[in-house]
N, C-alpha and C positions, 0 to 999 in steps of 0.2 A: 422653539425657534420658528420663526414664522416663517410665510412662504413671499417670495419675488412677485411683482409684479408680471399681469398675466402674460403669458409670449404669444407671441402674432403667428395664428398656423398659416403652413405654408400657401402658396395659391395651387388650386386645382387646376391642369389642363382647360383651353377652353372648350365648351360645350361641341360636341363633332368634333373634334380635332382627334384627330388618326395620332396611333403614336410616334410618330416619325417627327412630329412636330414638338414633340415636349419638347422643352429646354433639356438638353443634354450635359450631364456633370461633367466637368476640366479634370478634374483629380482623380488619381488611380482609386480602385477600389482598395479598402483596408481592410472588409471583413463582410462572410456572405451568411444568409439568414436562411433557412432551410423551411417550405413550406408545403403543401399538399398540393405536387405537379408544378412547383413555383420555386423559386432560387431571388431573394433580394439581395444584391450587389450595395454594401454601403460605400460609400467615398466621400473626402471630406465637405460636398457639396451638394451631393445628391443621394439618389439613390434611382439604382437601374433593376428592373424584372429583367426575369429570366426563366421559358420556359424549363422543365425537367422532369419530362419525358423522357422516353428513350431516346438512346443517341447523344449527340452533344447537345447542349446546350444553347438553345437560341436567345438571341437578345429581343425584346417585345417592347419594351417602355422605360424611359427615363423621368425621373419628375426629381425638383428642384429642391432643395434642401439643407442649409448650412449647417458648419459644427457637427455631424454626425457624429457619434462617436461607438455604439451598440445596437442593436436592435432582435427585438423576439417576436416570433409568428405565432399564434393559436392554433388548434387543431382546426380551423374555419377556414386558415388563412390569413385571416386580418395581421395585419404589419403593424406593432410599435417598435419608434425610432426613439433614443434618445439623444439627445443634442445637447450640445453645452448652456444652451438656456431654456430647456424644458423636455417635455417626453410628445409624441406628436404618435397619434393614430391614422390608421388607413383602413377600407374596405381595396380589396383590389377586382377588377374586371376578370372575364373569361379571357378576354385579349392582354392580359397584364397590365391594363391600366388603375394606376394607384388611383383613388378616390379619398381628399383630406376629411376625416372629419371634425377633429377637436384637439388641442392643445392642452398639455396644465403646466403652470408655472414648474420649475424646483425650489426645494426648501432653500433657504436666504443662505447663500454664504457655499452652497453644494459645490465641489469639483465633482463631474457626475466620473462614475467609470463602468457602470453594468447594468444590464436590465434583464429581467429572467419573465415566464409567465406564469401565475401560478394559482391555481385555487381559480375564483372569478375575477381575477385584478391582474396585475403588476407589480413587480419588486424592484425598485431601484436601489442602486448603494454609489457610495462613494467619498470623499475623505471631504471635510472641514476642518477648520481651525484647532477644534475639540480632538479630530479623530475620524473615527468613521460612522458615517452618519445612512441609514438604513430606512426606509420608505415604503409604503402599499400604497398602491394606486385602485380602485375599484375600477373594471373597464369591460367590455363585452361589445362585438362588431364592430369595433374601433375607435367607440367612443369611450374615453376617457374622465372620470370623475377626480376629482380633488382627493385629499388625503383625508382621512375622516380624525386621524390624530396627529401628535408630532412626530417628526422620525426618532428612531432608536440609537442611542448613542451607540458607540465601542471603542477600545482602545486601539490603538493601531494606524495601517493604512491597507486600505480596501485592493483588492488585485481581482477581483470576479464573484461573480453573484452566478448561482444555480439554485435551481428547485427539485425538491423530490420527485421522481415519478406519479406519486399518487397528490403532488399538490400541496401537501400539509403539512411542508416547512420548506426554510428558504433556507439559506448555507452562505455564506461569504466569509473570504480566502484573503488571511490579515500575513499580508509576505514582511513586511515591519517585526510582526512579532510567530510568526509558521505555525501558526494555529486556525482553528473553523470559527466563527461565529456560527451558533445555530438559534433558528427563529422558528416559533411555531405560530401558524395561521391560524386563528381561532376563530369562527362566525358569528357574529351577533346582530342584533336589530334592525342597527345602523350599519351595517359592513361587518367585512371581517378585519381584523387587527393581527397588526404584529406583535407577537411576545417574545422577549430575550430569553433562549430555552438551557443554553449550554455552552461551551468556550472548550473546542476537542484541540489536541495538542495534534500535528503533525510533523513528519522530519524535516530537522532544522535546516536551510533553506542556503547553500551560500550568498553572502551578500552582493555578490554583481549580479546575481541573479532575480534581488527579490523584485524589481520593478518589471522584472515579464510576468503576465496575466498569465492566470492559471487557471484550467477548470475543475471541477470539486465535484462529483455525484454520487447517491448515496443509493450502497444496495444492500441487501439485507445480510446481515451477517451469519459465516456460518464456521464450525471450526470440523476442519478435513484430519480426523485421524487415522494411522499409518498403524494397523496392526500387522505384525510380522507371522503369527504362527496360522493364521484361520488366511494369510494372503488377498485382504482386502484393504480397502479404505472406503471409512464411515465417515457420513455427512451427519453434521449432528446442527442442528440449525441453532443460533444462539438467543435465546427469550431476552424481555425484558429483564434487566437486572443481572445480565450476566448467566442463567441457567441455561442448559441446555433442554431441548427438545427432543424428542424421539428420531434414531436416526435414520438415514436411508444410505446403504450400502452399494457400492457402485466398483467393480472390479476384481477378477478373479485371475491367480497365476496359474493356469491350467498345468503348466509345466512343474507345479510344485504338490506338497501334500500337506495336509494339515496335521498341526499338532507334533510340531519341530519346531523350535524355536529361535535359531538362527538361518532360515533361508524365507522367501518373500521379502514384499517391499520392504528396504531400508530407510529412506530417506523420500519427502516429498517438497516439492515449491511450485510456489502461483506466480504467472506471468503479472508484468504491474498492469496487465490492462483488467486483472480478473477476469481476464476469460480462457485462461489453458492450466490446468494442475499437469507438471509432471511429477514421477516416480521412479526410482531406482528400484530394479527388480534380482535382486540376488540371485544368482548363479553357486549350485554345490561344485567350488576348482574348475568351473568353466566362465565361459562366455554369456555375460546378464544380458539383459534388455533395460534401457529407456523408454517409458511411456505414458503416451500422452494423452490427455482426457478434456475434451469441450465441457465447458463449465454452461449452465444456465444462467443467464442474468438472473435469477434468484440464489443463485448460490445452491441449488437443492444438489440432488443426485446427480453424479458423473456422467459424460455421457461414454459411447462406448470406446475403450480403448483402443489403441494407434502403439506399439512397439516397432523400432528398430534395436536391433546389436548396439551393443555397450562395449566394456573389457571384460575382464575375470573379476567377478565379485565385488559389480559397485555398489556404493554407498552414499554419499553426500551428492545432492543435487542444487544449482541456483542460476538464478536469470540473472545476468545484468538489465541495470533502473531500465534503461531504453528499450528492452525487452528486445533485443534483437539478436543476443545472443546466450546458447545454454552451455553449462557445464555440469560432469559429473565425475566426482572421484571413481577410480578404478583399484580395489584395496590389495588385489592379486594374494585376496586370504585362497588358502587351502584347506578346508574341511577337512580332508583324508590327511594330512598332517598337523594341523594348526598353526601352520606358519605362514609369514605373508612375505614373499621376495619382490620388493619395488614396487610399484604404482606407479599410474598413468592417469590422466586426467584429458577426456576426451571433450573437445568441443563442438558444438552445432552451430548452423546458422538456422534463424524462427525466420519463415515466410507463412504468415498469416497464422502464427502460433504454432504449424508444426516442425517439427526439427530435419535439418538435415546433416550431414560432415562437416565439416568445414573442406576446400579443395583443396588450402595448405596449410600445414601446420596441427592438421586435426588432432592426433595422438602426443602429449606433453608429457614427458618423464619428471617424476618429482626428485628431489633430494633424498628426502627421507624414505619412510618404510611404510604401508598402510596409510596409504592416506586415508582419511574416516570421514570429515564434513568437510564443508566449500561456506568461506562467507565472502562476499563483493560487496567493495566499499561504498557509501552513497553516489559519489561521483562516477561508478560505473568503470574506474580506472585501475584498481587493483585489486587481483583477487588472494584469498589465501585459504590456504588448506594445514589440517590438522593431521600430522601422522602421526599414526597410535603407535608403532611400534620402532619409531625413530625420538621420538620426544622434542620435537622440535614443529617448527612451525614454518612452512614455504610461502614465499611471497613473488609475483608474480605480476607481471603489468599486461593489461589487456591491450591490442591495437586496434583502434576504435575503427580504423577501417576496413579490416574482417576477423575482429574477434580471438583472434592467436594469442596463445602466452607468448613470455619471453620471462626469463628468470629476472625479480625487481632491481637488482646491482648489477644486471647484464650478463652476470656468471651463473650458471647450479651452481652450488654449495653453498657454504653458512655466512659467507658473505649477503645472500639473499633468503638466508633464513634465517630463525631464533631461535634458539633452546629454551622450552619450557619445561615443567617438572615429569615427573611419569606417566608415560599414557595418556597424552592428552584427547580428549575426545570433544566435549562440543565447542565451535568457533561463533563470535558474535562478536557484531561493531556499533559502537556507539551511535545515535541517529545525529553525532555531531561530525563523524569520521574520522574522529582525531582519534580514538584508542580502541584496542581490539583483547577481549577477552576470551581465554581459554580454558577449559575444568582439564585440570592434573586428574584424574579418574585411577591413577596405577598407585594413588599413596596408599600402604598403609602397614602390615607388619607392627613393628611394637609403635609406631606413630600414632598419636591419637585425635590427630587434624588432620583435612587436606589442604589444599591448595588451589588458588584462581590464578592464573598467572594474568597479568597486564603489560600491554604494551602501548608505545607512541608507535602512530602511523608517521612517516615522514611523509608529508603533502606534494613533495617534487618526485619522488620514484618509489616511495610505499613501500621503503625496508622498516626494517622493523628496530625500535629499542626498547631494555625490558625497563617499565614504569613499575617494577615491584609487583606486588598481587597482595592478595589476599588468603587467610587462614579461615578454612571453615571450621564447623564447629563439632563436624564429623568425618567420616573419612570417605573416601570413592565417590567427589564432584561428579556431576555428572551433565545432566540440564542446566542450561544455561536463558537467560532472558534480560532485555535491559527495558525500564520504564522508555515510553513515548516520550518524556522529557529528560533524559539521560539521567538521572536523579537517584535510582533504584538497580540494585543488582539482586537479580534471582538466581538462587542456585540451588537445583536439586540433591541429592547424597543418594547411592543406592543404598544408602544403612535408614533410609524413611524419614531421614532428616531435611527439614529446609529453610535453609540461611534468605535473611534479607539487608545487602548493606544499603548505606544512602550515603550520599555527598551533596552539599550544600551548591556548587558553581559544574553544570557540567560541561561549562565553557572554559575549562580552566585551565592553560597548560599540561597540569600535573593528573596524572589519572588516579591519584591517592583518594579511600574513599575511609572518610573521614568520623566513622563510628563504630561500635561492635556490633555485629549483627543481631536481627531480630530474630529470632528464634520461632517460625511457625510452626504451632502442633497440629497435626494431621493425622488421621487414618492411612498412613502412606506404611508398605513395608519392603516398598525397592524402586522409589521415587527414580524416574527415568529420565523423562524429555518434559519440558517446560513451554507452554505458547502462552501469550496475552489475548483479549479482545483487542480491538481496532482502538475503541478508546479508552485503552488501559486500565480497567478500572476492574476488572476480573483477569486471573488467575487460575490456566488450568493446568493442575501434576497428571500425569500421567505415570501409575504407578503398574510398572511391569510385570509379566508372568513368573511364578517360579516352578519346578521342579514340583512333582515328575508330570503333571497334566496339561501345564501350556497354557492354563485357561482362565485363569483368577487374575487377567488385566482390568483396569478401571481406572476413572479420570475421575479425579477432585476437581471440584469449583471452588475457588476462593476469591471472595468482594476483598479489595485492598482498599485500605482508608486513606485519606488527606495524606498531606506530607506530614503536618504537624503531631497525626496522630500515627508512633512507630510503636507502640506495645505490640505485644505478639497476639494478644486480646483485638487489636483492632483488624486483624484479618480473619474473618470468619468465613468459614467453612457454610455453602448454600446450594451445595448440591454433588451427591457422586454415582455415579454412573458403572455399572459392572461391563464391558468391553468381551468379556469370555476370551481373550486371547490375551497372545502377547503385547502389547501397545507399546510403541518404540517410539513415534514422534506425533507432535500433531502443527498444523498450519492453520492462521486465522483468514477467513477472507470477508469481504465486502466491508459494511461500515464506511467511512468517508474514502473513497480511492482517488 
């Protein structure tokens, strides 16, 4: 596609003219560009400096400029704008005064929407006739050079363009289809180039939603596993290809002892900004703790723990999307008896990721018996919990204006919940939020299957109906996990079995999954808790401790193949891990957030 004819840059302030005198933008600001002691104010006509410094913000210079629509600063400072008929560079003064230096046309036909900086150039993107259409600029102190190739198609329609931290690829956000475009920089002779590197699925998007921009950045991935008897959680950083890396351990339950197997952390979740892990800290018929761990923008090591008071003996922990509010089941098990009388489910409010009470409403009694995990639907509006020793399932609406349950039909009871089969333990929703999966974990006796029970979310107050389930292919379900693209059901067995169903439309009214399962052979002999990587494409079992030493836990790595290819051959086993403990859950982080 070739490029438009060249666009006229803007005019510079004249020569002495103080900045009091630039031409001043009519139009509110729409969006601010963040620079080194400098703030550019875009609007649809201009653009205004801004010192930022300490203190508020002073205004320094306006300079003239129509159609804005994005704009990215360098580590120099230098300003590029981009505008509905080309991309426009700046040097700017000590006093904020912008200085023009060059212009480049856009590709023939662009509706622009993003500009990132990356590498030594520029990334634009933005949709065309075809789709979405993707750009490098070469450019350095504000001068901008031409495209040294054509832009990169894609399918879709463009919603934001971001760059890695280290520069060496670009990302753009297809809200048409909720998925990444990923591009890799490559340098050569004549410039560097964009190459089309990968197409990452993310959760699917409601549609009055997809025409708000979004931004997309990538951090390294790592996966947080949750051992119960050694009372830690290990950082295991994820390699190329899905392997793990050597771990680093971050957290210890002073209050606990090792080499037990039901006390320490139960349960773990990552705030959505990637930067806070919490943990459920079990309690022997007392009173657990909640807590909280600063994450490194690397994903590496924990930092150091943050506990307040919980209930009696929780378990399941989760953020809602907005991240502004936590919960954790309360299971009220008794070790000294083995029995669990009621649960509660307590709430926080997150200011700047750590938790506090909520001041009303904080403690929630459930219907059922034990509750065990917590899942919260995409939208942030209903949560539900799993009671292990009720066999039913609570459903519950969040109030988005301090986070409270309230029972989802307005009443406790089974009007606001569902019966599933025995023992249900792990909960999971689909990334479409229409159905929600349960593992029956209590089947078994002369049975020689289990059970996944399925349900419909109802999208107005999130009761629950049963959509039928599923028969494993052994007994005592247990882990649970759904493909990035709803397509795939994972399910661990503590018998070392593990089922893989597929269904063809995961948009599809009906939650029916419409094949017999794959049958993965593993090294597993008490297959536990189930996590993905970020871009689906590995599979890690975590296969629990047994009797009497506590200490024989380890994670499988398993590559899952295409959709087309479902043999139990095409998941191969590429890497396993010894854990020396219990291993009860694990969390993926970083990857595209």
């Amino acid at each position: 596609m070739g490029l438009a004819p060249t666009a006229s840059p803007p005019s510079a302030p004249a020569a002495g003219c103080p900045p009091s005198c630039a031409t001043s933008p009519s139009a509110s600001l729409t969006s601010l560009v963040a620079g080194p002691g400098i703030l550019y104010g875009l609007g649809a006509d201009g653009i205004t400096t801004f010192s930022a410094g300490s203190g508020m913000p002073a205004k320094l210079s306006t300079t003239a400029l129509s159609g804005t629509i994005a704009g990215a600063a360098d580590g120099a400072g230098d300003l590029y704008v981009l505008t509905s008929n080309g991309v426009y560079g700046y040097t700017v003064a000590s006093g904020g005064t912008l200085t023009a230096q060059n212009s480049q046309p856009l590709p023939s036909g662009l509706s622009p929407v993003g500009i990132t900086v990356t590498g030594n150039g520029l990334a634009i993107t933005g949709n065309a006739s075809s789709g979405i259409e993707t750009a490098y600029y070469p450019a350095s102190g504000g001068t901008i050079s031409g495209p040294s190739t054509t832009p990169i198609a894609g399918r879709g329609t463009a919603t934001a363009i971001t760059a890695s931290p280290g520069g060496h690829y670009v990302f753009v956000s297809n809200g048409s289809r909720a998925d990444l475009l990923a591009y890799a920089l490559s340098p050569g002779a004549s410039g560097a180039t964009l190459t089309s590197s990968a197409v990452l699925r993310t959760r699917l998007m409601p549609a009055a939603a997809l025409s708000v921009p979004v931004t997309v950045t990538l951090q390294p991935q790592t996966l947080y596993v949750v051992n119960q008897s050694t009372t830690s959680i290990a950082a295991y950083p994820i390699e190329s290809g899905g392997t793990l890396g050597t771990p680093a351990s971050a957290y210890t339950c002073n209050a606990c002892t090792t080499n037990i197997a039901d006390q320490g952390p139960s349960a773990a979740a990552i705030a959505p900004d990637g930067l806070h892990l919490y943990a459920s800290d079990w309690a022997q018929a007392g009173q657990g703790d909640v807590t909280t761990f600063a994450m490194t923008s690397a994903n590496g090591p924990l930092g150091a723990p943050s506990s307040i008071p919980a209930g009696q003996s929780p378990m399941g922990v989760a953020v809602d999307p907005s991240g502004r509010y936590l919960y954790v089941a309360n299971s009220h098990y008794d070790d000294s008896t083995g029995q669990s009388t009621g649960g509660t489910i307590d709430g926080y409010q997150l200011s700047q990721g750590m938790p506090s009470p909520f001041s009303t409403g904080y403690r929630t009694q459930v219907y059922g018996n034990y509750p065990m995990l917590l899942a919260i639907d995409p939208t942030g509006r209903f949560l539900y919990s799993s009671e292990f020793a009720g066999s039913l399932v609570d459903a519950f609406a969040i109030n988005p204006d301090n986070g409270s349950l309230t029972p989802a039909s307005g009443t406790l009871g089974m009007s606001s919940a569902a019966a599933t089969g025995t023992n249900p333990w792990t909960i999971v929703i689909g990334p479409s939020g229409r159905h929600l999966y349960v593992s029956d974990n209590g089947n078994g006796g002369s049975q020689t299957s289990g059970a996944v029970s399925i349900f419909s979310i109802n999208a107005q107050n999130g009761t629950l109906t049963s959509d039928n389930g599923v028969a494993t292919t052994d007994l005592k379900p247990l882990g649970l996990a759904i493909g990035p693209k709803g397509r795939r059901l994972y399910v661990a067995m503590q018998s070392g079995a593990l089922d893989v169903f597929v269904r063809q439309n995961p948009q599809s009214a009906t939650g029916t999954w419409n094949y017999t399962p794959t049958v993965i052979k593993g090294n597993f002999a008490n297959a536990y808790g189930l996590a993905l990587s970020a871009d689906g494409k590995t599979l890690y079992v975590l296969d629990d401790c047994t009797a009497p030493n506590y200490n024989n836990g380890s994670i499988q790595a398993i590559s899952i193949p295409s959709f087309s290819s479902m043999t139990g051959a095409g998941y191969a086993t590429i890497g396993q891990y010894a854990t020396h403990a219990c291993t009860v859950q694990a969390v993926a982080a970083g990857g595209f957030n």
